[in-house]
C-alpha positions as CSV (number, residue, x, y, z in Angstrom):
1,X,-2.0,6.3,-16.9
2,X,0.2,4.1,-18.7
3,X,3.4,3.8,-20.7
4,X,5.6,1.6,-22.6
5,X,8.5,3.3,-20.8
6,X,8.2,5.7,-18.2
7,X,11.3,7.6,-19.2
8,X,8.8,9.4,-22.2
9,X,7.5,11.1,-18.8
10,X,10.3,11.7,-16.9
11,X,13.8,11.1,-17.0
12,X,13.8,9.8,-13.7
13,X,11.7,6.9,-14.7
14,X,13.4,5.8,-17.9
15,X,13.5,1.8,-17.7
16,X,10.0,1.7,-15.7
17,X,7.7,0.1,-17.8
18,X,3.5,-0.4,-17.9
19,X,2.7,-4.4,-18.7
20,X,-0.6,-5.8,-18.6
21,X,-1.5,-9.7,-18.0
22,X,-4.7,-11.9,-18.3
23,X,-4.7,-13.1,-14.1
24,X,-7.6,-15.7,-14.2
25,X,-9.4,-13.8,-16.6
26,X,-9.0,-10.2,-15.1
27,X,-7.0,-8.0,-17.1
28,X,-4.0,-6.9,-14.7
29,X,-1.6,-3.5,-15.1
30,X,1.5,-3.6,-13.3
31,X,4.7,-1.6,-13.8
32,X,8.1,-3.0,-14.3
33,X,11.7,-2.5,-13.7
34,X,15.1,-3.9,-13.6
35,X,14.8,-6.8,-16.2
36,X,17.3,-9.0,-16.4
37,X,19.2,-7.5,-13.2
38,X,20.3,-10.4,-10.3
39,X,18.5,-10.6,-6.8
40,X,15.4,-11.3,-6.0
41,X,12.3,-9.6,-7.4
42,X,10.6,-6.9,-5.2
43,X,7.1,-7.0,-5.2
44,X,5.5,-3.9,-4.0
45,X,2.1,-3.7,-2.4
46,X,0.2,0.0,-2.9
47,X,-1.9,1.7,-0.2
48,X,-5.5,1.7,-0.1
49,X,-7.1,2.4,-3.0
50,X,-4.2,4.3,-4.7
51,X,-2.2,2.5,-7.7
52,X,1.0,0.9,-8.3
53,X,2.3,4.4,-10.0
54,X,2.6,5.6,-5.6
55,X,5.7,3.7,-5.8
56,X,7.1,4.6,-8.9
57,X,10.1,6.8,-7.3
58,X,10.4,4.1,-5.1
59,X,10.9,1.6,-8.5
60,X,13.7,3.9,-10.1
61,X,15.5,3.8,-6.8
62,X,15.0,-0.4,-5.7
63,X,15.5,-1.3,-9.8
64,X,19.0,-0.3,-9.5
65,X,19.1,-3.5,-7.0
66,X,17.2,-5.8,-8.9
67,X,13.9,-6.7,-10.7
68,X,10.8,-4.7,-9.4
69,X,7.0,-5.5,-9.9
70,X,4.0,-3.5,-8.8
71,X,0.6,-4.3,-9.8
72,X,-2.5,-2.2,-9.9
73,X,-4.8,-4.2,-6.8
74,X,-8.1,-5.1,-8.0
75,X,-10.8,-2.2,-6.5
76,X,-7.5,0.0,-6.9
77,X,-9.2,3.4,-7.5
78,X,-6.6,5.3,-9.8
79,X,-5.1,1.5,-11.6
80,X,-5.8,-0.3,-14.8
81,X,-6.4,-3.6,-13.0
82,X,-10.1,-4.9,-13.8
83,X,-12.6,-5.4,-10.5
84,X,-14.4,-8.5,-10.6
85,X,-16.6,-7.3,-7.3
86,X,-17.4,-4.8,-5.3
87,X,-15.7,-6.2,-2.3
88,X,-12.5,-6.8,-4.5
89,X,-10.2,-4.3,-2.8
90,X,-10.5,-6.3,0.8
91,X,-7.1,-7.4,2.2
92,X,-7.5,-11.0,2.3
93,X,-9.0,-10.9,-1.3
94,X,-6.3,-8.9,-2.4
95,X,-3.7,-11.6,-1.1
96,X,-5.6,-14.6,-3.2
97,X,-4.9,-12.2,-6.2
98,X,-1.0,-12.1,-5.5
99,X,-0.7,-15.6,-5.2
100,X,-2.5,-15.9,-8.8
101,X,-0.7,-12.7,-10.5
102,X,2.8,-14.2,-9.0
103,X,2.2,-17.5,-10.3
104,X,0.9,-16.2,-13.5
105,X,4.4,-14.1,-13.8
106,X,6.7,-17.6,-12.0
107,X,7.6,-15.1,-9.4
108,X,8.7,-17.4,-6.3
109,X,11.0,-16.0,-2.9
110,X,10.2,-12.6,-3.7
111,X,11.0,-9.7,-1.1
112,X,7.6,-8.0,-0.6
113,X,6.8,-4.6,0.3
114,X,3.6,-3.5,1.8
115,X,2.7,0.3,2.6
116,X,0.0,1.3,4.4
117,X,-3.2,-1.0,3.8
118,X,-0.5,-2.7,1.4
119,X,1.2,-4.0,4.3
120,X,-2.0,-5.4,5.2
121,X,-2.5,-7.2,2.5
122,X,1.1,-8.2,2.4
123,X,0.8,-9.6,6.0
124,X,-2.3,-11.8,4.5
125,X,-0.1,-13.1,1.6
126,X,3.3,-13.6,3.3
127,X,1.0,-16.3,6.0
128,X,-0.8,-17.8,3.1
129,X,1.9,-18.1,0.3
130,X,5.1,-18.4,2.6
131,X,6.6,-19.9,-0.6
132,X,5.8,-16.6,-2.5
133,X,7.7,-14.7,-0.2
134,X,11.4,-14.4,1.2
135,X,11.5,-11.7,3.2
136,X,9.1,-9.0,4.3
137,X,9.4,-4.8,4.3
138,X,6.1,-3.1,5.9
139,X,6.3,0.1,5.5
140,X,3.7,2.0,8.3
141,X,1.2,-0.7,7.8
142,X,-1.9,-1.0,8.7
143,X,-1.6,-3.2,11.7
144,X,-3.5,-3.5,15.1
145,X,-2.1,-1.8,17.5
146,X,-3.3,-1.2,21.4
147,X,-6.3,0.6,22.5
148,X,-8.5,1.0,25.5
149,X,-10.3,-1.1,27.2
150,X,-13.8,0.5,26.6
151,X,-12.6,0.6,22.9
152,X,-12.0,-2.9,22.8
153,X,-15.7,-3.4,24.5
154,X,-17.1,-1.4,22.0
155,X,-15.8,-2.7,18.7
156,X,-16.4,-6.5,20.3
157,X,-20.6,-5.8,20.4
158,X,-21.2,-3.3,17.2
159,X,-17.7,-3.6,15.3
160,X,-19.4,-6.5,13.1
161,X,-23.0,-4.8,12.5
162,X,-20.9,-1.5,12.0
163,X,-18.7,-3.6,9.1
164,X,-22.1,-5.0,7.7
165,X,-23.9,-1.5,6.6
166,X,-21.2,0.8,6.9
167,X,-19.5,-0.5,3.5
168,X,-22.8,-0.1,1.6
169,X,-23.6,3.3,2.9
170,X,-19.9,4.6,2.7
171,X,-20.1,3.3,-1.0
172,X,-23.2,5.3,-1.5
173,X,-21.6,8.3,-0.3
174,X,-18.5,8.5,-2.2
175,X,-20.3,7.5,-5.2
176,X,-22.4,10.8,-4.8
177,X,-19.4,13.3,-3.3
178,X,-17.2,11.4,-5.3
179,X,-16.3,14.7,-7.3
180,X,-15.7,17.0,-4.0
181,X,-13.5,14.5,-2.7
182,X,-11.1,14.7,-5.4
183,X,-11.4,18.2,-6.3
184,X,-10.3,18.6,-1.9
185,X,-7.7,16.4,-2.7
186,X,-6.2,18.6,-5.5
187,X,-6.7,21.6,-3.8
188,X,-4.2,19.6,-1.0
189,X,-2.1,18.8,-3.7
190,X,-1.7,21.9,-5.3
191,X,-1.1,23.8,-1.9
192,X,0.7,21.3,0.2
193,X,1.1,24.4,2.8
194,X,-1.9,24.8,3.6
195,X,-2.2,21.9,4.8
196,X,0.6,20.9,6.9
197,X,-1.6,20.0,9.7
198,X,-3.4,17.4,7.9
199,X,-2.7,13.7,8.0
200,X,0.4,13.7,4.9
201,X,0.0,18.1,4.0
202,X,3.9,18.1,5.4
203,X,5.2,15.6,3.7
204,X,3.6,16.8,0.5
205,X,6.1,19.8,0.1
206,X,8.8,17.0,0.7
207,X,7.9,14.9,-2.8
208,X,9.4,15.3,-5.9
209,X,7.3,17.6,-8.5
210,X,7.5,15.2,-10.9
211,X,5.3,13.0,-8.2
212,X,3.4,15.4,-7.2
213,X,2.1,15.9,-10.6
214,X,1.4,12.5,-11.5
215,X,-0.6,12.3,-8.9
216,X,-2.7,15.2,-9.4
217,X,-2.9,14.1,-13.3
218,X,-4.4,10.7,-12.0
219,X,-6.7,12.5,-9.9
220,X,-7.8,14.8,-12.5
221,X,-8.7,11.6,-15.0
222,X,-10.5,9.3,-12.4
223,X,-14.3,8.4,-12.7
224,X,-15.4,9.2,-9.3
225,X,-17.8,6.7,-9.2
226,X,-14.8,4.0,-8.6
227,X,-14.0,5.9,-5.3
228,X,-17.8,3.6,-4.1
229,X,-14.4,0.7,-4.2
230,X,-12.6,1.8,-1.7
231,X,-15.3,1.1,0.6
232,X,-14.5,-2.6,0.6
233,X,-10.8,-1.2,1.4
234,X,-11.7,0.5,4.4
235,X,-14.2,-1.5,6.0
236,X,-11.1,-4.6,5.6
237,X,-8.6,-2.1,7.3
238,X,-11.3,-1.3,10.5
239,X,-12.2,-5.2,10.7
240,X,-8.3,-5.5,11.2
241,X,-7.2,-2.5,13.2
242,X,-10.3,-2.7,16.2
243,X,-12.2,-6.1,15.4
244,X,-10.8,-9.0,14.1
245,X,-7.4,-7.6,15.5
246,X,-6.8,-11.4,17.4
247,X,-7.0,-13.2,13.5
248,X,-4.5,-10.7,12.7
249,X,-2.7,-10.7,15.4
250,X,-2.0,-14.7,15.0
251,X,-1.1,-14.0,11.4
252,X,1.9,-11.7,12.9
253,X,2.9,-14.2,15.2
254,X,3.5,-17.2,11.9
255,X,5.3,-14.7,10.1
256,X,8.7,-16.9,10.0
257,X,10.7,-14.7,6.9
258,X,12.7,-11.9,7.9
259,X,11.1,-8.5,8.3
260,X,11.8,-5.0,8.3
261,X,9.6,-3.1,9.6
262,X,9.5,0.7,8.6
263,X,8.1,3.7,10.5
264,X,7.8,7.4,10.1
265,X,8.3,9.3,13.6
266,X,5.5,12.0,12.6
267,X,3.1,9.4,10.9
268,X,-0.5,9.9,12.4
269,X,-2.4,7.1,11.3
270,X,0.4,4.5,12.5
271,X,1.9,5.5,15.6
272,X,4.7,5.1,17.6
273,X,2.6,3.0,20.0
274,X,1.6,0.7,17.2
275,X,5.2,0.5,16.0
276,X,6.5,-0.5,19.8
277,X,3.3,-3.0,20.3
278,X,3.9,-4.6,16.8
279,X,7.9,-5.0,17.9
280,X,7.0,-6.1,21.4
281,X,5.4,-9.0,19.7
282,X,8.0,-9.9,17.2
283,X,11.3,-9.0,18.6
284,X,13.0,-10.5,15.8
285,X,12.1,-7.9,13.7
286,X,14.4,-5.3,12.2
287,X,13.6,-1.6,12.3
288,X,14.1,1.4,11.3
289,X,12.3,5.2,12.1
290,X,12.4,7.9,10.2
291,X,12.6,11.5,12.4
292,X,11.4,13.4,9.8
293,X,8.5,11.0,7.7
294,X,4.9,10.3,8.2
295,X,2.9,8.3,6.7
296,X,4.0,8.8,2.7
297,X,7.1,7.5,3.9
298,X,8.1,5.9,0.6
299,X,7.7,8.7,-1.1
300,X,9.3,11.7,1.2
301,X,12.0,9.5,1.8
302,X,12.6,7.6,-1.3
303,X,16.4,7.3,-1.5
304,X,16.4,6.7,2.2
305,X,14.2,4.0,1.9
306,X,16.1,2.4,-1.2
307,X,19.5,2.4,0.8
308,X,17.8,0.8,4.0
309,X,16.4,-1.6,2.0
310,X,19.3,-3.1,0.2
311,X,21.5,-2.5,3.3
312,X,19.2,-5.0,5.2
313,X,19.3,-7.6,2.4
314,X,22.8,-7.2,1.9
């Protein structure tokens, strides 16, 4: 979904505008705001297979600080941006395409935001193109955090033949149930009570309608068959989380920009033991919980997360 500016949709997202950019020869969508404002540029990395537009509260309330970019990840399921592989929507692929899309744009010292599998990716980038970014806001990302010892054995002997067929099987699957899987998720969309045990049902009721319903609409309008990318997605985020968690783990420990690190007190995919193992390991980080957010933190807590943001830069 796409507009020249976002305000013909809502009111609350007049000045957000839909761009697109040849990014060595892929054609790239990313949305825009706050042209022409000072401060640095906020670059804003989307969950797992979602789409820059999961932000786009979170644009109308950072443009009012300064210039804001998010693209559309290649393998993103609900974007614009063109896939030139399967295996496009892996984290450390992903990063290789932010250092091209930011030098195609001249976007240097940028403070960069990753959510979820987007903080991830943003992890990968911020140790790879230190000069691309400035300072660093993870927000519940997908990060390593402790488990068990017997878990650690297992994922040491069949994590890497797990991550060799899983991806093609999983990608056969949602290919096929691609349809039931988002006709559940509308259901959850459209009846956010019902499903206030579920991983984000809670915080569903706690998004504004006009968010609510683009995401639905995006829902309703995507090819299932794309959901086969966000195999590559997954199978990246399990690699990181249980068995290459030492690579990443080293990649955490070079991180030399500032950092805020963001956490929702209710989240269930990243908990508070990841949150305490991540800051036991950098110290220097700053960091914030929310009481009352899981894991859509960005969007339940929008203006929240604005204020914290530019608090800490300021």
């Amino acid at each position: 979904m796409r507009y020249a500016n976002w305000g013909e949709r809502s009111p609350r997202w007049a000045g957000i505008h839909s761009r697109a950019i040849d990014v060595a020869g892929i054609g790239v969508h990313y949305l825009s705001a706050g042209e022409g404002r000072g401060g640095p540029t906020h670059l804003l990395i989307h969950p797992m297979a979602g789409s820059a537009s999961m932000w786009m509260d979170t644009i109308a309330e950072l443009g009012a600080h300064g210039p804001v970019i998010a693209p559309d990840l290649p393998g993103s399921v609900f974007g614009h941006t063109g896939s030139p592989h399967p295996r496009a929507a892996k984290a450390e692929l992903g990063a290789r395409f932010l250092r091209a899309f930011t030098g195609r744009l001249g976007l240097r010292a940028t403070v960069t935001h990753g959510w979820s599998m987007g903080g991830l990716v943003a992890v990968h980038f911020a140790t790879s193109s230190p000069d691309r970014v400035d300072r660093l806001v993870l927000a519940c990302p997908a990060l390593p955090g402790p488990i068990p010892p017997d878990e650690v054995a297992f994922w040491r002997v069949l994590g890497r033949p797990l991550l060799t067929v899983g991806p093609a099987l999983l990608r056969g699957v949602l290919r096929l149930a691609g349809r039931r899987a988002i006709d559940l998720k509308l259901r959850t969309y459209a009846d956010p009570g019902a499903w206030s045990s579920g991983v984000a049902g809670e915080e569903l009721e706690r998004i504004s309608p006009e968010m609510l319903t683009l995401l639905m609409d995006e829902l309703r309008t995507t090819d299932p068959r794309r959901l086969g990318d966000a195999a590559a997605a997954f199978a990246s985020v399990v690699s990181a989380l249980y068995v290459d968690r030492d690579a990443v783990h080293r990649m955490i420990d070079r991180l030399g920009m500032p950092t805020l690190l963001l956490a929702g007190a209710r989240d269930k995919l990243i908990t508070t033991a990841t949150v305490e193992d991540l800051l036991a390991r950098r110290p220097d980080w700053t960091h914030r919980t929310f009481p009352s957010a899981g894991h859509l933190l960005p969007l339940s807590e929008t203006r929240d997360y604005g204020t914290t943001v530019a608090d800490w830069l300021d």
